[in-house]
MIGUDO-731820 format. One record per atom (N, C-alpha, C, O, CB): x, y, z; residue number from 1; residue in one letter; atom name. Coordinates in steps of 0.1 Angstrom, whole numbers. Glycine has a CB too. Example, Ala and Ser with C-alpha at 12.3 -4.5 7.8 and 13.67 -1.06 7.14 Angstrom:
REM MIGUDO-731820
ATOM      c1      c2      c3     i   aa   at
ATOM     132     -57      78     1    A    N
ATOM     123     -45      78     1    A   CA
ATOM     132     -33      78     1    A    C
ATOM     142     -33      85     1    A    O
ATOM     113     -45      90     1    A   CB
ATOM     128     -22      71     2    S    N
ATOM     137     -11      71     2    S   CA
ATOM     129       0      79     2    S    C
ATOM     134      11      80     2    S    O
ATOM     141      -6      57     2    S   CB
END
This chain:
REM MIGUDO-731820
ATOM      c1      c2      c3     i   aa   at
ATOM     870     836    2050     1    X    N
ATOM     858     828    2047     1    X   CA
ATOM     848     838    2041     1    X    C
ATOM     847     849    2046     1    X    O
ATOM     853     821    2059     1    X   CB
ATOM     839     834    2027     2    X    N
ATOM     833     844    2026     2    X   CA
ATOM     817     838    2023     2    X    C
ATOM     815     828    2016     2    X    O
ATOM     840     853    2015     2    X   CB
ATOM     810     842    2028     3    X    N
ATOM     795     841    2031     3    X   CA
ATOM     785     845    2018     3    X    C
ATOM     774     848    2022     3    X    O
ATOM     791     850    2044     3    X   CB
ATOM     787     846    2010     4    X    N
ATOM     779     851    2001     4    X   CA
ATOM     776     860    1996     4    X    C
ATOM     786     868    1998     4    X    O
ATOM     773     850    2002     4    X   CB
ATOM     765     867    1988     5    X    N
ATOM     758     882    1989     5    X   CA
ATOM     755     878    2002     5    X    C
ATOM     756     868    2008     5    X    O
ATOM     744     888    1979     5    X   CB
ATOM     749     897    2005     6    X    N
ATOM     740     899    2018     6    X   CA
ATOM     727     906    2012     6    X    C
ATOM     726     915    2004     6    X    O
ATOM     749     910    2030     6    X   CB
ATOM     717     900    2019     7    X    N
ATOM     708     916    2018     7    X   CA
ATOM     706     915    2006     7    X    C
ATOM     704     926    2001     7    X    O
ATOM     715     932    2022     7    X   CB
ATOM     705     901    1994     8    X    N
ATOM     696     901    1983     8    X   CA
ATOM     683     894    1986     8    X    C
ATOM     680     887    1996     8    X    O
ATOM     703     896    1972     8    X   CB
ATOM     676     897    1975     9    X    N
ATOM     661     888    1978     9    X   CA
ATOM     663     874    1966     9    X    C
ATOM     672     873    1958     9    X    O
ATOM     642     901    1972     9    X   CB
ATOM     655     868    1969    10    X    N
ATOM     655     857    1966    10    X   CA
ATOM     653     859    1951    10    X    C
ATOM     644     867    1948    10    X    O
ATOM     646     849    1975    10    X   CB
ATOM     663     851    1938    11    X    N
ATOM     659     849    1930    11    X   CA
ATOM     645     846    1926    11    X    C
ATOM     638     841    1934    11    X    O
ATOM     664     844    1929    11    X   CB
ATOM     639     849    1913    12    X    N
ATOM     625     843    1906    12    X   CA
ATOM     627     841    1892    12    X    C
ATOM     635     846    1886    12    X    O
ATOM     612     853    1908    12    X   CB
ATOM     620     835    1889    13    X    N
ATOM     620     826    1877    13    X   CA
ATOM     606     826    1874    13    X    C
ATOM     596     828    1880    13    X    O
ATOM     625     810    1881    13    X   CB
ATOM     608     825    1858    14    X    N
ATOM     590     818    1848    14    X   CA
ATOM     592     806    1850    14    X    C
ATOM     601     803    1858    14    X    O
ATOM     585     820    1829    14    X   CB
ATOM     586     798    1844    15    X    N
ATOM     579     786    1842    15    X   CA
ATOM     591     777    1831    15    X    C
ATOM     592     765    1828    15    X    O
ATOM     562     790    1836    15    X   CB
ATOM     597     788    1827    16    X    N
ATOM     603     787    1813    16    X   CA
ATOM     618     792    1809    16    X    C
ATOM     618     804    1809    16    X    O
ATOM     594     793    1804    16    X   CB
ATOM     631     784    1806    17    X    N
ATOM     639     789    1802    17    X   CA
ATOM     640     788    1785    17    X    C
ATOM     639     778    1778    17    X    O
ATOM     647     783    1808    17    X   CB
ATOM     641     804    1780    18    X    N
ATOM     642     807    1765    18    X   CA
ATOM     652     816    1766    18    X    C
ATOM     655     824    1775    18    X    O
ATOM     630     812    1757    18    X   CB
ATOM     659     812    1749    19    X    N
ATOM     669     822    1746    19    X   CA
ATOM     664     831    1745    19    X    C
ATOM     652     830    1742    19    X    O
ATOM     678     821    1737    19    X   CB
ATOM     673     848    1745    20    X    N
ATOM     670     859    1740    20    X   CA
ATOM     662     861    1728    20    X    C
ATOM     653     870    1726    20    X    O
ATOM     679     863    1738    20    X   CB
ATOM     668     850    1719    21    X    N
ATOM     662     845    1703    21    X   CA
ATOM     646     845    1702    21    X    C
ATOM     639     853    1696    21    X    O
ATOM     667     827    1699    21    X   CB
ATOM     643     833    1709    22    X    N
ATOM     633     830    1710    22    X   CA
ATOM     623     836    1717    22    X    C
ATOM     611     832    1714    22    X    O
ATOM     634     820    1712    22    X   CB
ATOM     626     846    1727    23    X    N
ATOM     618     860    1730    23    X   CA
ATOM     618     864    1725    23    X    C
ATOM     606     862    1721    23    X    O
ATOM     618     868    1736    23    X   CB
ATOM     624     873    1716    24    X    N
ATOM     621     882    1702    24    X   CA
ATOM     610     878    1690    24    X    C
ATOM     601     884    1684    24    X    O
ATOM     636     882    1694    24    X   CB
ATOM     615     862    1691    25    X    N
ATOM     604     858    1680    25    X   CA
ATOM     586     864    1683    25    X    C
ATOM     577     871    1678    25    X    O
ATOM     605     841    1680    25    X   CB
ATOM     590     853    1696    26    X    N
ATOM     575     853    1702    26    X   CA
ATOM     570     873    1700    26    X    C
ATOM     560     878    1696    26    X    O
ATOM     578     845    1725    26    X   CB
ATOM     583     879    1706    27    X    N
ATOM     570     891    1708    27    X   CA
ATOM     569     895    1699    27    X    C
ATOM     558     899    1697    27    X    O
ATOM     568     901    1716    27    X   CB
ATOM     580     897    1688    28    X    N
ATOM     577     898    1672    28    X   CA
ATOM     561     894    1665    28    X    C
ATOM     554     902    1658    28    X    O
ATOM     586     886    1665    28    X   CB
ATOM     559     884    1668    29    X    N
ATOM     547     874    1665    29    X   CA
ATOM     535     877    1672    29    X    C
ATOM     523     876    1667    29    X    O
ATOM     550     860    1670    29    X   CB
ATOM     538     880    1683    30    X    N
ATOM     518     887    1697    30    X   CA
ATOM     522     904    1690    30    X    C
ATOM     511     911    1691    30    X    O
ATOM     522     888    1729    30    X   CB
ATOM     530     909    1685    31    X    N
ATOM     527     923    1682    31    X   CA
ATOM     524     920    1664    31    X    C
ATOM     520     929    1657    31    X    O
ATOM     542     936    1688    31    X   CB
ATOM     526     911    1660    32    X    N
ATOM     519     916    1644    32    X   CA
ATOM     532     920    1640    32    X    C
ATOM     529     932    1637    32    X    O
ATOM     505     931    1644    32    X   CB
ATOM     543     919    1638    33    X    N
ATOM     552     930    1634    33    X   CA
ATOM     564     918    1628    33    X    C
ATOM     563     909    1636    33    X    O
ATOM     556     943    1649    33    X   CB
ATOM     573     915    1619    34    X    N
ATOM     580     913    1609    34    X   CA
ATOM     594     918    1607    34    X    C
ATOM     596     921    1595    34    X    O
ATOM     572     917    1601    34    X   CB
ATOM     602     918    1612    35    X    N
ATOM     615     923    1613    35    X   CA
ATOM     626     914    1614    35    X    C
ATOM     625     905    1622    35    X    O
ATOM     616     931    1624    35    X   CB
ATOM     638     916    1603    36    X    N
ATOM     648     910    1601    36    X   CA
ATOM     656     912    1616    36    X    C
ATOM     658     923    1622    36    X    O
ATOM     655     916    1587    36    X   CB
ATOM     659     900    1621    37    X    N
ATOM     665     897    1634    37    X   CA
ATOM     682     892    1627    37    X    C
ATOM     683     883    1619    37    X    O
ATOM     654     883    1644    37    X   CB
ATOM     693     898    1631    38    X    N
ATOM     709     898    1632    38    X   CA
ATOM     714     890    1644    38    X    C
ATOM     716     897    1654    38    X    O
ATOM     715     913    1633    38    X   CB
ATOM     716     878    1644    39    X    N
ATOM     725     873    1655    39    X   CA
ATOM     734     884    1657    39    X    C
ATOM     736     889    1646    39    X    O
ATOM     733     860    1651    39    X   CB
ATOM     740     890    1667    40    X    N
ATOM     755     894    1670    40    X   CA
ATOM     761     889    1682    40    X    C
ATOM     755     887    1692    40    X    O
ATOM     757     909    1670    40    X   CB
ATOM     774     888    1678    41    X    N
ATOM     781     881    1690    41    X   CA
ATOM     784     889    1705    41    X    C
ATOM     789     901    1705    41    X    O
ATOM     796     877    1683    41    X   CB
ATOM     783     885    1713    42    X    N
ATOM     789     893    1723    42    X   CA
ATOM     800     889    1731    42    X    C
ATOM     798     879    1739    42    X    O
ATOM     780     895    1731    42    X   CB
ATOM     811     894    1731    43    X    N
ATOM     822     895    1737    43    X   CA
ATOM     822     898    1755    43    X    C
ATOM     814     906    1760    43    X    O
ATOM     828     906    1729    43    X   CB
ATOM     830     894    1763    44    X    N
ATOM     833     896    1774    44    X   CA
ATOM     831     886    1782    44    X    C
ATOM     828     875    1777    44    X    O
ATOM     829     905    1779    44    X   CB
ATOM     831     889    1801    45    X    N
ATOM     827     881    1807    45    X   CA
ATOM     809     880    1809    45    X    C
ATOM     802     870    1809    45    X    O
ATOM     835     883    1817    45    X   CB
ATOM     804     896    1808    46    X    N
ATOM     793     895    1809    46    X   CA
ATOM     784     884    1799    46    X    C
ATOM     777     875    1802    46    X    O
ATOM     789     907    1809    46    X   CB
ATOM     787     889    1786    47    X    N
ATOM     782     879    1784    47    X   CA
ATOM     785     862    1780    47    X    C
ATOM     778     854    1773    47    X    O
ATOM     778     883    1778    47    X   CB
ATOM     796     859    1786    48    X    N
ATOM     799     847    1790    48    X   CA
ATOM     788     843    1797    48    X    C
ATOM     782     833    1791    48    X    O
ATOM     810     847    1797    48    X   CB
ATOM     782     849    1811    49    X    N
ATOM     777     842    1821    49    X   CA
ATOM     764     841    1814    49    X    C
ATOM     759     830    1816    49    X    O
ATOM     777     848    1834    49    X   CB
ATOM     757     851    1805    50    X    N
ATOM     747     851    1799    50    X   CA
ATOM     746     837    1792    50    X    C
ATOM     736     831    1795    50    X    O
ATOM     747     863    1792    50    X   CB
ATOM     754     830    1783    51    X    N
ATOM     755     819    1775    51    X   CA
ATOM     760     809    1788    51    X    C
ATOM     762     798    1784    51    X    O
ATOM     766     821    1762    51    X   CB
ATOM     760     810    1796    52    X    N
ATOM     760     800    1805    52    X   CA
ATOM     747     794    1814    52    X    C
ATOM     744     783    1819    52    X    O
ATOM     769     804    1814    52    X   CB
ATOM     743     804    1813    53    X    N
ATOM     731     809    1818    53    X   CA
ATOM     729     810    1830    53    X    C
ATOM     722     803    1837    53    X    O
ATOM     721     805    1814    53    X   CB
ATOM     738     819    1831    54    X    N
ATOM     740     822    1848    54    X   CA
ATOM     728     832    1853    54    X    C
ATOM     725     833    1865    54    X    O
ATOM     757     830    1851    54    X   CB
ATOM     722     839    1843    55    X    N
ATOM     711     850    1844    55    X   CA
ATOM     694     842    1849    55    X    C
ATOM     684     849    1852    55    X    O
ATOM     710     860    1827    55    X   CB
ATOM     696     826    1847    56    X    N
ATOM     684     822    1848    56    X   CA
ATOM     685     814    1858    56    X    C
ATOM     696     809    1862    56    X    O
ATOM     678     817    1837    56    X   CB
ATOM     673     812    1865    57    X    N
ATOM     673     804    1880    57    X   CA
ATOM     662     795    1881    57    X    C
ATOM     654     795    1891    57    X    O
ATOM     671     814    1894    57    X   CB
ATOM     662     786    1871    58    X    N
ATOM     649     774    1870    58    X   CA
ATOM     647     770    1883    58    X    C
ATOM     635     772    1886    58    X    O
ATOM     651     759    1860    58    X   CB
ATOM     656     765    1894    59    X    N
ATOM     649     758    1905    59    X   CA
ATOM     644     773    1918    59    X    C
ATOM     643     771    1930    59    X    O
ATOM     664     744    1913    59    X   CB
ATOM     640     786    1911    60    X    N
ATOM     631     794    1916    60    X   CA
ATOM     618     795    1908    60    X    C
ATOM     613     806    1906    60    X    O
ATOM     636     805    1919    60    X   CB
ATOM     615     786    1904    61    X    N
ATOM     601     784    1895    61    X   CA
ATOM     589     793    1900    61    X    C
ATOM     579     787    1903    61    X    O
ATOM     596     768    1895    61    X   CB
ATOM     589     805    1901    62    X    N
ATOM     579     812    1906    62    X   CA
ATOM     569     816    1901    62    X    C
ATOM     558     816    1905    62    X    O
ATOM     584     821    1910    62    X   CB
ATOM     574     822    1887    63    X    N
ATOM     561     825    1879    63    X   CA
ATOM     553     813    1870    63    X    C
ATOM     559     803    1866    63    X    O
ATOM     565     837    1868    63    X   CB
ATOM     541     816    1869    64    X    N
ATOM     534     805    1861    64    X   CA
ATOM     527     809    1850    64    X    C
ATOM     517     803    1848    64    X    O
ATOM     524     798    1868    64    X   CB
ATOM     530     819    1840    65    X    N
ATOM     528     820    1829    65    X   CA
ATOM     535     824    1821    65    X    C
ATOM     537     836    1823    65    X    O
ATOM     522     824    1829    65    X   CB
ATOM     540     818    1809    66    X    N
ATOM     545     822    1800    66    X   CA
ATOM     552     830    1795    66    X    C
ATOM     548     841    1800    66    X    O
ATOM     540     821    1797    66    X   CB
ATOM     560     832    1787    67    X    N
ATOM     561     847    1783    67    X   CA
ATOM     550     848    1770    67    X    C
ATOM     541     858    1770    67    X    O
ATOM     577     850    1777    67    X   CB
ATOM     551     838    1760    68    X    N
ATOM     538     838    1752    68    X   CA
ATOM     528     839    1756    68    X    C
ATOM     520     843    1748    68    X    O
ATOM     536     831    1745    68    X   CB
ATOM     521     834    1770    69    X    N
ATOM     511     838    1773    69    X   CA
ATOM     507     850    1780    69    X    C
ATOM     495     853    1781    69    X    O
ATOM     507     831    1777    69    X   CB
ATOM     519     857    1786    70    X    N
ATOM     517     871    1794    70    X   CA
ATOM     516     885    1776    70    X    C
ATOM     510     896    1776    70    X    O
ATOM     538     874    1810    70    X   CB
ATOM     523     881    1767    71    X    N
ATOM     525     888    1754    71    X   CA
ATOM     507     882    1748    71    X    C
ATOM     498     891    1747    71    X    O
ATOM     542     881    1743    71    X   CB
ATOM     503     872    1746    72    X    N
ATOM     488     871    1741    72    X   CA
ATOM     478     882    1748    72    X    C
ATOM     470     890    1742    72    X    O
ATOM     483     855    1745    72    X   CB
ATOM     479     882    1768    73    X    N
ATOM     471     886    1773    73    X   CA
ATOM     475     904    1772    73    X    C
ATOM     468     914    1775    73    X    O
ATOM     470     878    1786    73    X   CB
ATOM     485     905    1768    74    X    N
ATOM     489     924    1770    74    X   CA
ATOM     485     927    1753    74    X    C
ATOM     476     936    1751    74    X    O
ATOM     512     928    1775    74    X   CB
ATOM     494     916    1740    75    X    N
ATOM     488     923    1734    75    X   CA
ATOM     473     920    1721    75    X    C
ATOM     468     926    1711    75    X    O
ATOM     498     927    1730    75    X   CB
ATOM     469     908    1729    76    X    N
ATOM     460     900    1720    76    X   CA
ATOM     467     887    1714    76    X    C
ATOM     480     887    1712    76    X    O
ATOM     454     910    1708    76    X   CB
ATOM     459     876    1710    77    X    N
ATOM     463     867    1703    77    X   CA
ATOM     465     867    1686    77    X    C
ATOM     455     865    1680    77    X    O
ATOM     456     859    1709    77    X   CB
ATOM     479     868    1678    78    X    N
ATOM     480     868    1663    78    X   CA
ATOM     483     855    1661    78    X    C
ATOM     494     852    1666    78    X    O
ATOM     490     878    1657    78    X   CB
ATOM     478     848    1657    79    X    N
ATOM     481     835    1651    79    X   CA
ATOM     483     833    1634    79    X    C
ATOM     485     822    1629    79    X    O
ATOM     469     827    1655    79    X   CB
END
């Protein structure tokens, strides 16, 4: 019978599930800065789970701001 991890802390979560993609954009965009972005594929199991989205934990909804809004307040707002 097996019980789980031991002795981890509790998942946390933003407010918000975004792809990798769409982080890049965003901080692309609060830093002012312009750069040709390359899809590349990733191979394995790791990133299997990644496209499953085993790395995100919406029902620990912990944080309440943004990533666009924690990137406005660190590096100013570029609109």
């Amino acid at each position: 019978m097996e019980a789980g991890p031991g002795g981890r802390l509790p998942d946390i979560a933003g407010p918000e599930v975004r792809s990798a993609g769409a982080l890049a954009r965003v901080r692309l965009k609060a830093r002012g800065k312009r750069r040709l972005r390359v899809p590349l594929p990733l191979f394995g199991k790791g990133a299997a789970a990644y496209r499953a989205g085993y790395n995100c934990a919406p029902e620990s909804n912990y944080g309440r701001i943004t990533w666009a809004e924690w990137l406005s307040r660190r590096y100013g707002s570029r609109n």
